[in-house]
N, C-alpha and C positions, 0 to 999 in steps of 0.2 A: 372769716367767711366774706363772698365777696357776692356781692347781689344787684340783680337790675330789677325794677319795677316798671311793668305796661299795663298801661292804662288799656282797657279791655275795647277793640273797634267795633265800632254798630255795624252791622251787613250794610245796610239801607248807605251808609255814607262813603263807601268803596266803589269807585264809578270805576265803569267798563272802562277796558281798552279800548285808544282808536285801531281802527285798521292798519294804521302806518305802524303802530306800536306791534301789533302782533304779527306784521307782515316782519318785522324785525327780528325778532324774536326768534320768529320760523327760520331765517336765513340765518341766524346764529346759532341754531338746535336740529338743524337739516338731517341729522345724522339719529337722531330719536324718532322720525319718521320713516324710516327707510325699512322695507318689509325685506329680507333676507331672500338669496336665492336659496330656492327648494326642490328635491326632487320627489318625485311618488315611487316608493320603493316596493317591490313585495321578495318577500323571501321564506325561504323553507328552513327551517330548522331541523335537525336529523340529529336522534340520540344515538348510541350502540346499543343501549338497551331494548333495542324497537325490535333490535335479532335475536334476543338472546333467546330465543323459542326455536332459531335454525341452529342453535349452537350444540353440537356432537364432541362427547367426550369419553376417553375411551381410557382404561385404566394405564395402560403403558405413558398417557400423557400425565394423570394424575401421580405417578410414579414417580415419573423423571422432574417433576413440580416440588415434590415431596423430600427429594436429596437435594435442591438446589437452596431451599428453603425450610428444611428440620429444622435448623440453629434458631431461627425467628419462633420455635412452639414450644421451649423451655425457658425456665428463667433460672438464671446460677443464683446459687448460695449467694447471700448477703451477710454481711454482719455490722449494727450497730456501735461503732466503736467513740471511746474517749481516748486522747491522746496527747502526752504531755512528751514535748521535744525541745531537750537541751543542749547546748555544747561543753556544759561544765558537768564534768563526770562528780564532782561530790554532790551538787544541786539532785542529781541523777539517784546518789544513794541517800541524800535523804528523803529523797519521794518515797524511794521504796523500804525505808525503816518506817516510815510514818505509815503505811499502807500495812505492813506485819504488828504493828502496834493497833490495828482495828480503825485507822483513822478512815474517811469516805477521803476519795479520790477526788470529788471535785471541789469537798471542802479546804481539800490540800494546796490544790491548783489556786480557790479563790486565795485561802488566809496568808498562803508562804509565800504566794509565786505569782497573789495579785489578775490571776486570769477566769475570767467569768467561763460560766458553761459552755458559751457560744463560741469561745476562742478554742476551748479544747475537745467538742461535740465534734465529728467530723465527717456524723451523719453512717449511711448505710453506703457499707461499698461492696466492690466484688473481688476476689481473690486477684485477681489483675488489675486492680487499680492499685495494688498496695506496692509499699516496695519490696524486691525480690527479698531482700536478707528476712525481711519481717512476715510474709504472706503465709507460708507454710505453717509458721508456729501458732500466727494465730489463727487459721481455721483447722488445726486441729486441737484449740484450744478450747473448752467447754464455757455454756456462758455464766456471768458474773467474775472469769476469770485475769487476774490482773500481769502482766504479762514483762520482762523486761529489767532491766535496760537494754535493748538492743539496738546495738550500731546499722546505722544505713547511713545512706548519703548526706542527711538532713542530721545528723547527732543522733547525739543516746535518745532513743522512745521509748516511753512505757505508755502500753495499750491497757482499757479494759473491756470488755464484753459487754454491753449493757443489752445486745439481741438478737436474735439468729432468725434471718429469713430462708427457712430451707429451699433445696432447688425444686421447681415444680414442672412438672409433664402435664400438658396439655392432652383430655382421651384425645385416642386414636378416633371416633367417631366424629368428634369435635375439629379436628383436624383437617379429615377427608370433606368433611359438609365447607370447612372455609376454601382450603385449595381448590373443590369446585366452584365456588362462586367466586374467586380470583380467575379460574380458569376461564369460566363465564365472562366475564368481564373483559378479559384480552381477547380473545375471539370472537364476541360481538365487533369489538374495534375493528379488525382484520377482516370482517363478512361487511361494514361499512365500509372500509377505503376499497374491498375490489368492487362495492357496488353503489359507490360514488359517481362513475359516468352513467349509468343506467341514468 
């Protein structure tokens, strides 16, 4: 440790600067004194939201809203899967005798094959994240169920099920009340830019 020691200064023994001194000073720090150019602004603020009380909606627009944008008010099946991927087809079958023998799939994964949960978790996905040779079998597989060896691009996989997010539909009342407050929203915009020169 590396340390300095000061001796504590009395006010009273600090004598003023001369004139010459702070005249110095100033011409050295000229730029700490300098008040900025400024101007006196005034300005209006204008939301969309100011119109949405002129805003007219008629169901042919809520309609044509409705088909451009259904895909965005369901969610697809999910499924929580485990997934063990090899290149070595015997490695392959002895996952899967260990697994007919009662063994747990991830206890296999850590004790044989060394790969914690996280490596072989691979989370919730959706029938098109998967790869094509594998997607079909496993959603129409039930869950808990352990699935494979099956070839894809990536080696032999064996999936298991650990959870099913079924697909959900958003009501139809639910629906109509958001498309009109999107619609709302776009046409407040559109009654503000044509009434921006006003």
């Amino acid at each position: 440790i590396e340390y300095e020691k000061f001796k504590i200064v009395n006010e009273n023994e600090i004598q003023n600067p001369s004139d010459k001194i702070l005249e110095k000073f100033y011409d050295n720090n000229k730029k700490q004194y300098e008040i900025p150019l400024t101007r006196n602004i005034k300005y209006i603020e204008i939301h969309p939201s100011y119109f949405e009380d002129q805003v007219v909606i008629n169901k042919n627009q809520i309609d044509q809203k409705y088909e451009i944008e259904k895909n965005n008010y369901k969610s697809e099946e999910q499924r929580e899967l485990l997934q063990f991927t090899t290149q070595n087809k015997k490695e392959a079958k002895k996952f899967m005798e260990l697994i007919k023998q009662g063994k747990n799939f991830e206890e296999i994964a850590k004790n044989n094959f060394n790969l914690p949960t996280s490596d072989i978790n691979i989370g919730f996905l959706k029938k098109s994240e998967l790869p094509d040779e594998s997607a079909d079998i496993i959603f129409k597989a039930k869950l808990n169920d352990t699935l494979g060896p099956i070839t894809t691009k990536f080696g032999l996989s064996i999936y298991k099920i650990l959870n099913i997010k079924p697909q959900k539909q958003i009501s139809y009342s639910e629906i109509m009340k958001d498309i009109k407050k999107n619609l709302t929203k776009e046409l407040s915009i559109e009654i503000l830019f044509e009434k921006l020169d006003v």
